[in-house]
PDBQT receptor file of N, H, CA, C and O in Angstrom, charges set to zero:
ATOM      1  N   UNK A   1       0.843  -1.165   0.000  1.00  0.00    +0.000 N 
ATOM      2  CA  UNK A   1       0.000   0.000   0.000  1.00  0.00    +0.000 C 
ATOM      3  C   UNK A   1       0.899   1.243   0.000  1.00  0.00    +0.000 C 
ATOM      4  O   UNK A   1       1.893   1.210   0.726  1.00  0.00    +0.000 OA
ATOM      5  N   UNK A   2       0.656   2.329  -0.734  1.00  0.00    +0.000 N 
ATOM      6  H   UNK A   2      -0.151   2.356  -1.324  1.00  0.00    +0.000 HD
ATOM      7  CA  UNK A   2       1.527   3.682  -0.636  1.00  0.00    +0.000 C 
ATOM      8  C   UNK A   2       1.431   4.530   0.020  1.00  0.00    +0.000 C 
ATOM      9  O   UNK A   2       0.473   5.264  -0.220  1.00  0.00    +0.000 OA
ATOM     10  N   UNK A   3       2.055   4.787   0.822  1.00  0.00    +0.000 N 
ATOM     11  H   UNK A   3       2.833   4.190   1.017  1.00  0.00    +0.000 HD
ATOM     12  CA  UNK A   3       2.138   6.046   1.857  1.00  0.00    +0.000 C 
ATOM     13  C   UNK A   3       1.373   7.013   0.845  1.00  0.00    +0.000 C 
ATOM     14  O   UNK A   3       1.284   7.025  -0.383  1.00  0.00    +0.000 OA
ATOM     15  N   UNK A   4       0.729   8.021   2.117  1.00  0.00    +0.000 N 
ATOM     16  H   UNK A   4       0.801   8.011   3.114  1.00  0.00    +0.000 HD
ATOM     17  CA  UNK A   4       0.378   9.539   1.479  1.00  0.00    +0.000 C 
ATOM     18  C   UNK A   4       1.103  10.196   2.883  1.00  0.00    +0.000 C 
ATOM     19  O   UNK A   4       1.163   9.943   4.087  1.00  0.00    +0.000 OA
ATOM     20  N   UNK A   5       1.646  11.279   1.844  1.00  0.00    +0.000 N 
ATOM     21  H   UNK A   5       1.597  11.484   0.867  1.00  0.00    +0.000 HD
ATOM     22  CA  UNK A   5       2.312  12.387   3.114  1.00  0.00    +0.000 C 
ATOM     23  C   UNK A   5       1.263  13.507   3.357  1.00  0.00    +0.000 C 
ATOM     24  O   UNK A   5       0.387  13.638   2.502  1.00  0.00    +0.000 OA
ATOM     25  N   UNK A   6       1.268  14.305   4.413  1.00  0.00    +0.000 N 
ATOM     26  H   UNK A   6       1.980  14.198   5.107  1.00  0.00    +0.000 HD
ATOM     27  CA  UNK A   6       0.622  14.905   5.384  1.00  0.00    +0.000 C 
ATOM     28  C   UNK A   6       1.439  15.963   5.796  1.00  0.00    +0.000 C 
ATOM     29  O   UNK A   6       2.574  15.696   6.192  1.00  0.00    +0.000 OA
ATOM     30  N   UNK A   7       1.156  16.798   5.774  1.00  0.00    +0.000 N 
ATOM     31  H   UNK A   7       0.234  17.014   5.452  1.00  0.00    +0.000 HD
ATOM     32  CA  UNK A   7       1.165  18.237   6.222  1.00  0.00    +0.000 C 
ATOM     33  C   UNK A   7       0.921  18.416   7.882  1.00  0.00    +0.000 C 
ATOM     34  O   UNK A   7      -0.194  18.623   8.362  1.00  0.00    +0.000 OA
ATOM     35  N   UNK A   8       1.888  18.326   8.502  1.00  0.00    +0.000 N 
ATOM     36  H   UNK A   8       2.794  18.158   8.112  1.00  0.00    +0.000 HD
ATOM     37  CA  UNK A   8       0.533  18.321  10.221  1.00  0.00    +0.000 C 
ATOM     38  C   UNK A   8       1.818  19.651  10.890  1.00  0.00    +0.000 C 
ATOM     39  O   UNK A   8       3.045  19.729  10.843  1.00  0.00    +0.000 OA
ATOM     40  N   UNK A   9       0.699  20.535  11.483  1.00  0.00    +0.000 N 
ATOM     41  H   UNK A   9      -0.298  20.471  11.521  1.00  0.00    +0.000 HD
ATOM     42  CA  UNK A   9       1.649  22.147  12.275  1.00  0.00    +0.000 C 
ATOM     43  C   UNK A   9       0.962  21.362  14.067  1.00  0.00    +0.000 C 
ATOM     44  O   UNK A   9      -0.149  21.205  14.572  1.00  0.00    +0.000 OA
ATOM     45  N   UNK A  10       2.542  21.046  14.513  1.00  0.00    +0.000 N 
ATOM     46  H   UNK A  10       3.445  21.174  14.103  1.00  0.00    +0.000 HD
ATOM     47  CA  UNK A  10       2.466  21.423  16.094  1.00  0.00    +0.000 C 
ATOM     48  C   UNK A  10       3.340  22.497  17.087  1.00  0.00    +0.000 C 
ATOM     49  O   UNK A  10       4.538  22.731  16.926  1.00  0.00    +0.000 OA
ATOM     50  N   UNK A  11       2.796  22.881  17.761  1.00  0.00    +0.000 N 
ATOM     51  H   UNK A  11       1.823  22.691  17.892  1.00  0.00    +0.000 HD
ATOM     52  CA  UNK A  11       3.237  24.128  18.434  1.00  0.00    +0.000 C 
ATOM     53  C   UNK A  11       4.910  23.159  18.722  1.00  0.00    +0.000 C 
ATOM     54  O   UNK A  11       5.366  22.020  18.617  1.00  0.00    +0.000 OA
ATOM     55  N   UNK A  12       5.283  24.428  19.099  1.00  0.00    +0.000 N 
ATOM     56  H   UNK A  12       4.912  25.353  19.185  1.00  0.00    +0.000 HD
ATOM     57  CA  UNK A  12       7.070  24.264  19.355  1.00  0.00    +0.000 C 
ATOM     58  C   UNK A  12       7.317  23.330  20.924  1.00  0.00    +0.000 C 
ATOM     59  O   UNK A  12       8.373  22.794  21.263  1.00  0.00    +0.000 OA
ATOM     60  N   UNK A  13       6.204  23.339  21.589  1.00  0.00    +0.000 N 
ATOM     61  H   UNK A  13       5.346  23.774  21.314  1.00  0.00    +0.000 HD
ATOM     62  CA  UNK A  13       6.476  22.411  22.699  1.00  0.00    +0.000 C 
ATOM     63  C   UNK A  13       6.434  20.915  22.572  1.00  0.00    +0.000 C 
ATOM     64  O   UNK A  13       7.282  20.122  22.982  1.00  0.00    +0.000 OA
ATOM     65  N   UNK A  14       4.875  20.554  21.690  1.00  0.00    +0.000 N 
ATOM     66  H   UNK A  14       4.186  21.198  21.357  1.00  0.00    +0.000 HD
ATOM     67  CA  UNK A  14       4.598  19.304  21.625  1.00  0.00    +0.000 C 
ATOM     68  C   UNK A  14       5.794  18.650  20.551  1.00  0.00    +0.000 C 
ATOM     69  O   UNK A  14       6.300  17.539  20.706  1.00  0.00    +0.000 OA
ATOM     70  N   UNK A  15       6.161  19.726  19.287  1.00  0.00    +0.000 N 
ATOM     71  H   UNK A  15       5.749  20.629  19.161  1.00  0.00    +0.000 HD
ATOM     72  CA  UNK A  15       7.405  19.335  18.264  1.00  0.00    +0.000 C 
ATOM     73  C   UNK A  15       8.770  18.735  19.050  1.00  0.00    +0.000 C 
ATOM     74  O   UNK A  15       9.379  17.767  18.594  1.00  0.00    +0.000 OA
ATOM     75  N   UNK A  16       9.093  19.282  20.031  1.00  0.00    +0.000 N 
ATOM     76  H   UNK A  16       8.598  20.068  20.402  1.00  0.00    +0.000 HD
ATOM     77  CA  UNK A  16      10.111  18.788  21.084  1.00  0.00    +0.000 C 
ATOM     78  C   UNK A  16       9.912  18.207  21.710  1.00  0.00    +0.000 C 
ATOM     79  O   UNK A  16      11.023  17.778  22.020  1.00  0.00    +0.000 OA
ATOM     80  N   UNK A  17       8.947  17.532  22.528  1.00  0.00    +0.000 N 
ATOM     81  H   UNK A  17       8.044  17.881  22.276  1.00  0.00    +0.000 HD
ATOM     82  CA  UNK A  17       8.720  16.231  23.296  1.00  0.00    +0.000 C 
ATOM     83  C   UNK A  17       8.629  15.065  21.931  1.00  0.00    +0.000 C 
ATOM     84  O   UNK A  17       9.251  14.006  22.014  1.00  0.00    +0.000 OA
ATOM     85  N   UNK A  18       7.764  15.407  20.657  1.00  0.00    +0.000 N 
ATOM     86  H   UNK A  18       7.259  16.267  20.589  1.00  0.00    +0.000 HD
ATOM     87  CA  UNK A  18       7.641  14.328  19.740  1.00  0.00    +0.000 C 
ATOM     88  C   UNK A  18       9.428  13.684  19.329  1.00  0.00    +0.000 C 
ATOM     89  O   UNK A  18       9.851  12.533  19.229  1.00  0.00    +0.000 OA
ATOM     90  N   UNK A  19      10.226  15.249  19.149  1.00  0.00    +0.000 N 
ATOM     91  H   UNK A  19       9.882  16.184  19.230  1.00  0.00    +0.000 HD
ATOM     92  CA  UNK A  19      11.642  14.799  18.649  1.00  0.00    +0.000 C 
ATOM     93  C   UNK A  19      12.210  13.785  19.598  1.00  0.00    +0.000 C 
ATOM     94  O   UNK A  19      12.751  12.716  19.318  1.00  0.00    +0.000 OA
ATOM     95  N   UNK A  20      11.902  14.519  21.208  1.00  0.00    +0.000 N 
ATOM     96  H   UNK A  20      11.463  15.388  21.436  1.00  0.00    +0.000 HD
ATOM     97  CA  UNK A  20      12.899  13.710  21.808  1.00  0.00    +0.000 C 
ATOM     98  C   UNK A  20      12.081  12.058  22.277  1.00  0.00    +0.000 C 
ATOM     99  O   UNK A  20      12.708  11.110  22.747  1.00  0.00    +0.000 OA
ATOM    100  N   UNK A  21      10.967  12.066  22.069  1.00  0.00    +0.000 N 
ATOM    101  H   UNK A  21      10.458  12.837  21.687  1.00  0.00    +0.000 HD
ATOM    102  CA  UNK A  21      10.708  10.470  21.876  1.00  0.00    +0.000 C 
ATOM    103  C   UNK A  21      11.202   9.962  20.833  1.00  0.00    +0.000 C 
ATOM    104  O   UNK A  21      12.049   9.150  21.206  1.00  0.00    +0.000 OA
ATOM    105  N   UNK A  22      11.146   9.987  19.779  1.00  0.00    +0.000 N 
ATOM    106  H   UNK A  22      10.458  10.647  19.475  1.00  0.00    +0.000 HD
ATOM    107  CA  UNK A  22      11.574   9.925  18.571  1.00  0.00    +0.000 C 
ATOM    108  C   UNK A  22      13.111   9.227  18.880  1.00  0.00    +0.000 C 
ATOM    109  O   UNK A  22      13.505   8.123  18.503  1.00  0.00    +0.000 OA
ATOM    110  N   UNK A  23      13.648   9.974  19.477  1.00  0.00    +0.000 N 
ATOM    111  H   UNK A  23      13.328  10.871  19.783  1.00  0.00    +0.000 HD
ATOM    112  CA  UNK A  23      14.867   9.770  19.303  1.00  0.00    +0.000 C 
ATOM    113  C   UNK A  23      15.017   8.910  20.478  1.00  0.00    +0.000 C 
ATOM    114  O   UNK A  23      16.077   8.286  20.513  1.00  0.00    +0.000 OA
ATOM    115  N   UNK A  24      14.101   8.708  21.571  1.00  0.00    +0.000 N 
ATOM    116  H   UNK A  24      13.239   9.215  21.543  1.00  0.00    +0.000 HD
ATOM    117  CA  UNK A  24      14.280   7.825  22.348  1.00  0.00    +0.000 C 
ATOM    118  C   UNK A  24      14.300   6.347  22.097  1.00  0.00    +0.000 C 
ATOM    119  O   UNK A  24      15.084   5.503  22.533  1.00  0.00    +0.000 OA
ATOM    120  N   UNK A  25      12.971   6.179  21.071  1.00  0.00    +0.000 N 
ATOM    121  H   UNK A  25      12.334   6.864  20.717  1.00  0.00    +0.000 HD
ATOM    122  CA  UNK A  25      12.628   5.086  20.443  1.00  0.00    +0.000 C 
ATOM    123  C   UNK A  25      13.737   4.916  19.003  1.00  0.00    +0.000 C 
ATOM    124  O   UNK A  25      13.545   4.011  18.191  1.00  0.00    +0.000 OA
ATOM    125  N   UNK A  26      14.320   5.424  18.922  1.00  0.00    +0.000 N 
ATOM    126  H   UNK A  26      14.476   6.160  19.581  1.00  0.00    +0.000 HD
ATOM    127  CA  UNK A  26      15.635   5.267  17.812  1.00  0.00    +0.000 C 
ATOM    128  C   UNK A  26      14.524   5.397  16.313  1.00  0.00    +0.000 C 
ATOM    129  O   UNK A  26      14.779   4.773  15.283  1.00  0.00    +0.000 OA
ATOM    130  N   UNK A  27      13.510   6.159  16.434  1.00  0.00    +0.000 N 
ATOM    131  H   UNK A  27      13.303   6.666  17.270  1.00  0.00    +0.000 HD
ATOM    132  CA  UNK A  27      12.724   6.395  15.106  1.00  0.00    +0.000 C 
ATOM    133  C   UNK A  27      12.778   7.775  14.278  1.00  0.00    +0.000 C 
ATOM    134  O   UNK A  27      13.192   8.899  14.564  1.00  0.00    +0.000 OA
ATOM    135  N   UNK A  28      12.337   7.361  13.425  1.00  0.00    +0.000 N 
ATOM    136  H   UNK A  28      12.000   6.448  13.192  1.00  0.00    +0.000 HD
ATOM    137  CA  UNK A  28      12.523   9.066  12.723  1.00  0.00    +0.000 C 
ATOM    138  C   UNK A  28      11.370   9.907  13.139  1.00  0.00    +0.000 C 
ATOM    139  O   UNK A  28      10.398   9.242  13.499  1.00  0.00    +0.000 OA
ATOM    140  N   UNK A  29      11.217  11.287  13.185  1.00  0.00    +0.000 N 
ATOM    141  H   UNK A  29      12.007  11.826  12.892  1.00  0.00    +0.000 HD
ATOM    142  CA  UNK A  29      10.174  11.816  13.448  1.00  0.00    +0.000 C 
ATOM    143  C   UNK A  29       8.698  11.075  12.833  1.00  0.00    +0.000 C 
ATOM    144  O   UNK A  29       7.710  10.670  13.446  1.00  0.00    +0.000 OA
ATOM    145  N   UNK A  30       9.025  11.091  11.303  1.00  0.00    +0.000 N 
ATOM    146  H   UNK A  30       9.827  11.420  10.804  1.00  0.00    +0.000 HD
ATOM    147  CA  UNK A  30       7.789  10.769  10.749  1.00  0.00    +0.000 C 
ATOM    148  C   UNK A  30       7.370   9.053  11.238  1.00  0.00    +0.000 C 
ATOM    149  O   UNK A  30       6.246   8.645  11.527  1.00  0.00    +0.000 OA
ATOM    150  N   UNK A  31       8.354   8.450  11.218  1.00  0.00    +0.000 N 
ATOM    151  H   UNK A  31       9.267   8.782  10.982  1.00  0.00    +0.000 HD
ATOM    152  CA  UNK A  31       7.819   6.816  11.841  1.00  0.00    +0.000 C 
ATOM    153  C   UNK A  31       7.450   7.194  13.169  1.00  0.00    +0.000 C 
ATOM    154  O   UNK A  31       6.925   6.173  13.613  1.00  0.00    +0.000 OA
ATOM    155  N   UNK A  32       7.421   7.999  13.989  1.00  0.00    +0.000 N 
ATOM    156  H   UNK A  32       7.847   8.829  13.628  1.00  0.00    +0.000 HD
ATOM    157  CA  UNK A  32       7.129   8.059  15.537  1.00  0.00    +0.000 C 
ATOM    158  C   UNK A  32       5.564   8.501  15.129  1.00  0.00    +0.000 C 
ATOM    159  O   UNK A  32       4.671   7.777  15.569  1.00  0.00    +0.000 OA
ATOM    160  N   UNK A  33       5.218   9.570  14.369  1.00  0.00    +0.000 N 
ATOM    161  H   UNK A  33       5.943  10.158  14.012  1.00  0.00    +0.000 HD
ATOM    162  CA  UNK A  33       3.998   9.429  14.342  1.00  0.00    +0.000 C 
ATOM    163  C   UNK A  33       3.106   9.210  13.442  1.00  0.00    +0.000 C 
ATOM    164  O   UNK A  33       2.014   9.710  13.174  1.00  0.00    +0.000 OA
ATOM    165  N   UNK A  34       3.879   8.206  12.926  1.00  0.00    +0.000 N 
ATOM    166  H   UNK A  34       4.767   7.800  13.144  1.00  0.00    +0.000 HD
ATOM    167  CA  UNK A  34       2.907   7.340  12.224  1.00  0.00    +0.000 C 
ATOM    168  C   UNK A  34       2.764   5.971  12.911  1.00  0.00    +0.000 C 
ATOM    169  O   UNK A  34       1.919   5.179  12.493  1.00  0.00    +0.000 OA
ATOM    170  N   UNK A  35       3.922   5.526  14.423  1.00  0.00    +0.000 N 
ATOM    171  H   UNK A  35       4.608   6.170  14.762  1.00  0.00    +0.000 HD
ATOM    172  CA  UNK A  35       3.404   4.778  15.105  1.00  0.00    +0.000 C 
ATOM    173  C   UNK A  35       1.976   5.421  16.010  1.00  0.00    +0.000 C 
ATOM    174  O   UNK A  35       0.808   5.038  15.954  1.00  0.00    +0.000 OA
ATOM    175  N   UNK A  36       2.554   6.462  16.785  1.00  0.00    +0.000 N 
ATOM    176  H   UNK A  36       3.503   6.774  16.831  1.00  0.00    +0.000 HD
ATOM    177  CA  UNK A  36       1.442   6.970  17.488  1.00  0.00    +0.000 C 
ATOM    178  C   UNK A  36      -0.265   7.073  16.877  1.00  0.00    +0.000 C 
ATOM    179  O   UNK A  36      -1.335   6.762  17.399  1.00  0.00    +0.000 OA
ATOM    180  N   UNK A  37       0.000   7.510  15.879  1.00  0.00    +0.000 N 
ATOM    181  H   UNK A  37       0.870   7.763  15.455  1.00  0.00    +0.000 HD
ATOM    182  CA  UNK A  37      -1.452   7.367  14.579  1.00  0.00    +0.000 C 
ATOM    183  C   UNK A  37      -2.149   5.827  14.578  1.00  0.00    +0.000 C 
ATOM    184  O   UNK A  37      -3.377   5.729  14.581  1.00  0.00    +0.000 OA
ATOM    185  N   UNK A  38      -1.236   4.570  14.571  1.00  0.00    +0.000 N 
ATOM    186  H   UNK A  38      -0.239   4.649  14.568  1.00  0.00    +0.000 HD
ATOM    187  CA  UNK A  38      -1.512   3.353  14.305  1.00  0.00    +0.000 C 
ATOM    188  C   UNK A  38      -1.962   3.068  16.106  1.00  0.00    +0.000 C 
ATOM    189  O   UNK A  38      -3.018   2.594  16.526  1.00  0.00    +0.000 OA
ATOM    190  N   UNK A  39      -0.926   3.476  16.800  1.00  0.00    +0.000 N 
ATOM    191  H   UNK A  39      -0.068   3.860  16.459  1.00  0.00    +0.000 HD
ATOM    192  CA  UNK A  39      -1.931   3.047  18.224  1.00  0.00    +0.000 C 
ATOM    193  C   UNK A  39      -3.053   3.248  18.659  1.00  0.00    +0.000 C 
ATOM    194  O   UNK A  39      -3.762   2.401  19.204  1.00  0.00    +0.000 OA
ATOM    195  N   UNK A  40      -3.479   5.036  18.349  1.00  0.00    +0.000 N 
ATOM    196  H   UNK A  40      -2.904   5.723  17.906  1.00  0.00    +0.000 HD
ATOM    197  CA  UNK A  40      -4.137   5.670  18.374  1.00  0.00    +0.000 C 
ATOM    198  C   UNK A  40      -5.311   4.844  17.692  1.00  0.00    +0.000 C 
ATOM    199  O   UNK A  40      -6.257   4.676  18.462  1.00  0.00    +0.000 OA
ATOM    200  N   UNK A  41      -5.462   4.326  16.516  1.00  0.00    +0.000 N 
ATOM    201  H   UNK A  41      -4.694   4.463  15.891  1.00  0.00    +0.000 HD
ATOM    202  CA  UNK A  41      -6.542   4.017  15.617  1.00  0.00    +0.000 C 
ATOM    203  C   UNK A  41      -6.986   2.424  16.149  1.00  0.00    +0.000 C 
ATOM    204  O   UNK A  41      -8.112   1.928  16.099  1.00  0.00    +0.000 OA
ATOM    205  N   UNK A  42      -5.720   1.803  16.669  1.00  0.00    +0.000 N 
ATOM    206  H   UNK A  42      -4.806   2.206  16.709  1.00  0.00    +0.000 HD
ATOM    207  CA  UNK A  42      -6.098   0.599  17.851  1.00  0.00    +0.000 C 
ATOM    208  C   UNK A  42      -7.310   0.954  19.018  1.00  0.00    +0.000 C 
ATOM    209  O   UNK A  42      -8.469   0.565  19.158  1.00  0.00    +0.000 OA
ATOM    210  N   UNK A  43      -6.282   2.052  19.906  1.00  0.00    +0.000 N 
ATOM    211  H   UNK A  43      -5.340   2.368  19.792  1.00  0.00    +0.000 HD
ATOM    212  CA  UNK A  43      -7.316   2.158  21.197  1.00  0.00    +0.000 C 
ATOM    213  C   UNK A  43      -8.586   2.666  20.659  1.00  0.00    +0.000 C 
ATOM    214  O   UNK A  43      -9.417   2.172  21.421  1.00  0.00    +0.000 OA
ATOM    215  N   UNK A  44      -9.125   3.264  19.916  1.00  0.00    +0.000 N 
ATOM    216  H   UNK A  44      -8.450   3.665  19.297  1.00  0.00    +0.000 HD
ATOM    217  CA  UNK A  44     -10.459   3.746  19.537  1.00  0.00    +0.000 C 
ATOM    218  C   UNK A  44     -11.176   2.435  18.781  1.00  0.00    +0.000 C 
ATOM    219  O   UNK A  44     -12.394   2.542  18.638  1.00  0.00    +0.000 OA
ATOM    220  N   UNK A  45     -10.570   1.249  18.297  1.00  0.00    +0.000 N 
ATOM    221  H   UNK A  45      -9.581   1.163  18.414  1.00  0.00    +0.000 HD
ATOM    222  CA  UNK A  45     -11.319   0.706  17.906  1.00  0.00    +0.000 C 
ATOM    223  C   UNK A  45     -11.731  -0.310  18.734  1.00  0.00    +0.000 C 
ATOM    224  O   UNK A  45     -12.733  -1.014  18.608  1.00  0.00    +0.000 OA
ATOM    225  N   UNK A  46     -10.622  -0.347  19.862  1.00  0.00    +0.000 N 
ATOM    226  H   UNK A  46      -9.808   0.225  19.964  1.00  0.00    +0.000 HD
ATOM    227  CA  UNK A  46     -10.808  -1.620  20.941  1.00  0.00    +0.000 C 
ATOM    228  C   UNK A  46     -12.165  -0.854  21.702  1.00  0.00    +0.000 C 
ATOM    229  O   UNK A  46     -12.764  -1.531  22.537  1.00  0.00    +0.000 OA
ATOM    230  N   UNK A  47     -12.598   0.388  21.453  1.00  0.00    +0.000 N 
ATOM    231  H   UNK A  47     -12.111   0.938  20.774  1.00  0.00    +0.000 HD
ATOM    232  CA  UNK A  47     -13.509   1.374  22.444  1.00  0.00    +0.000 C 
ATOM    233  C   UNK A  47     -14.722   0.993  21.685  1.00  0.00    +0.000 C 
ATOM    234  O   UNK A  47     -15.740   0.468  22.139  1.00  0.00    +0.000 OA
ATOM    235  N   UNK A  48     -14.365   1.465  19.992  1.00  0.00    +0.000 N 
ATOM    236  H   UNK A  48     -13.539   1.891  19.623  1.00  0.00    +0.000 HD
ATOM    237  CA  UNK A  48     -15.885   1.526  19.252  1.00  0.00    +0.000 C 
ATOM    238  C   UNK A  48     -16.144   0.072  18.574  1.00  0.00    +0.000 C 
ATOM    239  O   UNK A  48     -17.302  -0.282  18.351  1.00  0.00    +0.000 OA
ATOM    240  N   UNK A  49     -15.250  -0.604  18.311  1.00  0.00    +0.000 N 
ATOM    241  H   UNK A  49     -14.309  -0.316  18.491  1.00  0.00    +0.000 HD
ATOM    242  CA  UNK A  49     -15.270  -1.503  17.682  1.00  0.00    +0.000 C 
ATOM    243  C   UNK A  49     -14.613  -1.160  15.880  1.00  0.00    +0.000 C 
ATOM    244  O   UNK A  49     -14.412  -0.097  15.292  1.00  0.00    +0.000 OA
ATOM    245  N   UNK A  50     -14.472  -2.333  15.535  1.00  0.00    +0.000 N 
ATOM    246  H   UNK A  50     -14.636  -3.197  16.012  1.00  0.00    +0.000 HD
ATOM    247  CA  UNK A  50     -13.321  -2.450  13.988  1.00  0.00    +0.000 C 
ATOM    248  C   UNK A  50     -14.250  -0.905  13.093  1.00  0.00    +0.000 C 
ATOM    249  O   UNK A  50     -15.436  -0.577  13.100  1.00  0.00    +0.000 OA
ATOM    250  N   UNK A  51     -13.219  -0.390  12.526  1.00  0.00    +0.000 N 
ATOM    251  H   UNK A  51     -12.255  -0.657  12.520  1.00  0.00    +0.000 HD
ATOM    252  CA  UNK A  51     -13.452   0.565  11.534  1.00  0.00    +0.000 C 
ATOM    253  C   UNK A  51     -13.729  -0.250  10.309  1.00  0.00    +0.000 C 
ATOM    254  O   UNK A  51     -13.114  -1.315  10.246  1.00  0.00    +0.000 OA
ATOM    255  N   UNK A  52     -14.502   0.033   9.368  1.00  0.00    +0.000 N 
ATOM    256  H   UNK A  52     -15.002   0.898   9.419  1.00  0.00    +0.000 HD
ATOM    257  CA  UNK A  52     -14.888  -0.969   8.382  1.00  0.00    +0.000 C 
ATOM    258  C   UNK A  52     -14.624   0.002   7.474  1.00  0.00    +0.000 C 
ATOM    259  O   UNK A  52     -15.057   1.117   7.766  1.00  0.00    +0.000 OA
ATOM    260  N   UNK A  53     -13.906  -0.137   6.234  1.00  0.00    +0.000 N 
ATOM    261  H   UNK A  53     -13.554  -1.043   5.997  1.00  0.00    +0.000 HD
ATOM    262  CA  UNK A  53     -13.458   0.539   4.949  1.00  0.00    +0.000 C 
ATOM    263  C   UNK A  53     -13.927   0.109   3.983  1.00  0.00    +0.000 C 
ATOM    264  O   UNK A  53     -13.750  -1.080   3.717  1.00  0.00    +0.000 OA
ATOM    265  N   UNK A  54     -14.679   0.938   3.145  1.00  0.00    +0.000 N 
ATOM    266  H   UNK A  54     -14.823   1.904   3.361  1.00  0.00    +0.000 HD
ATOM    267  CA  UNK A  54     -15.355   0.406   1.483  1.00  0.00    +0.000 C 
ATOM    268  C   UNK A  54     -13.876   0.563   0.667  1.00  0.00    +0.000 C 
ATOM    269  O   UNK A  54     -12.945   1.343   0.866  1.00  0.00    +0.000 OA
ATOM    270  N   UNK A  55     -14.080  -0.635  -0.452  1.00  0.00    +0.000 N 
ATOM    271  H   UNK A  55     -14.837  -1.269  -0.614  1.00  0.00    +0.000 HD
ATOM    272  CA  UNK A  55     -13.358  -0.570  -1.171  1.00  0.00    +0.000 C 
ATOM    273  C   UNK A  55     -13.471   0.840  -2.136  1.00  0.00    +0.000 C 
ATOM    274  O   UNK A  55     -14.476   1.454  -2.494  1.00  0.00    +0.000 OA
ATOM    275  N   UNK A  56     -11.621   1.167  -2.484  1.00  0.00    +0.000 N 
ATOM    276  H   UNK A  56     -10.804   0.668  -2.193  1.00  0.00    +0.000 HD
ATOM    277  CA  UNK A  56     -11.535   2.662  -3.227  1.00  0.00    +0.000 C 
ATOM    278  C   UNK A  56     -11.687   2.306  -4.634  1.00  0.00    +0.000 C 
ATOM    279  O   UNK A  56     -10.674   1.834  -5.151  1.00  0.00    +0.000 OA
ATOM    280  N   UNK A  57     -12.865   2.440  -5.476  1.00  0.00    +0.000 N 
ATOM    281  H   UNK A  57     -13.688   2.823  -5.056  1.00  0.00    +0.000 HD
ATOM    282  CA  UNK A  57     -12.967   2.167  -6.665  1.00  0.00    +0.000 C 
ATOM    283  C   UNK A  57     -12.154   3.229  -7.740  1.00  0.00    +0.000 C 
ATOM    284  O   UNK A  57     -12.201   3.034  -8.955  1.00  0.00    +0.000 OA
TER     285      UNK A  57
């Protein structure tokens, strides 16, 4: 499947806690939150239940 890139503005505080996890977890910025995105889309579904996707014709 192909990545799409994203545009995302965070204030200068949250940008520096993201770097220095990032670098805690030995990831690049963008893999750190694109893990956080993938957890994120876990805990909400373990809440609402599975997200169901129509096929992209």
């Amino acid at each position: 499947m192909p990545k799409i890139a994203l545009q995302v503005r965070l204030d200068e505080n949250t940008h520096q806690k993201l770097k220095k996890i990032s670098e805690n977890e030995l990831r690049s910025l963008n893999a750190q939150l694109e893990y956080f995105v993938i957890q994120g889309i876990k805990s909400y579904e373990s809440s609402h239940g599975d997200i169901t996707l129509s096929d992209p014709e």
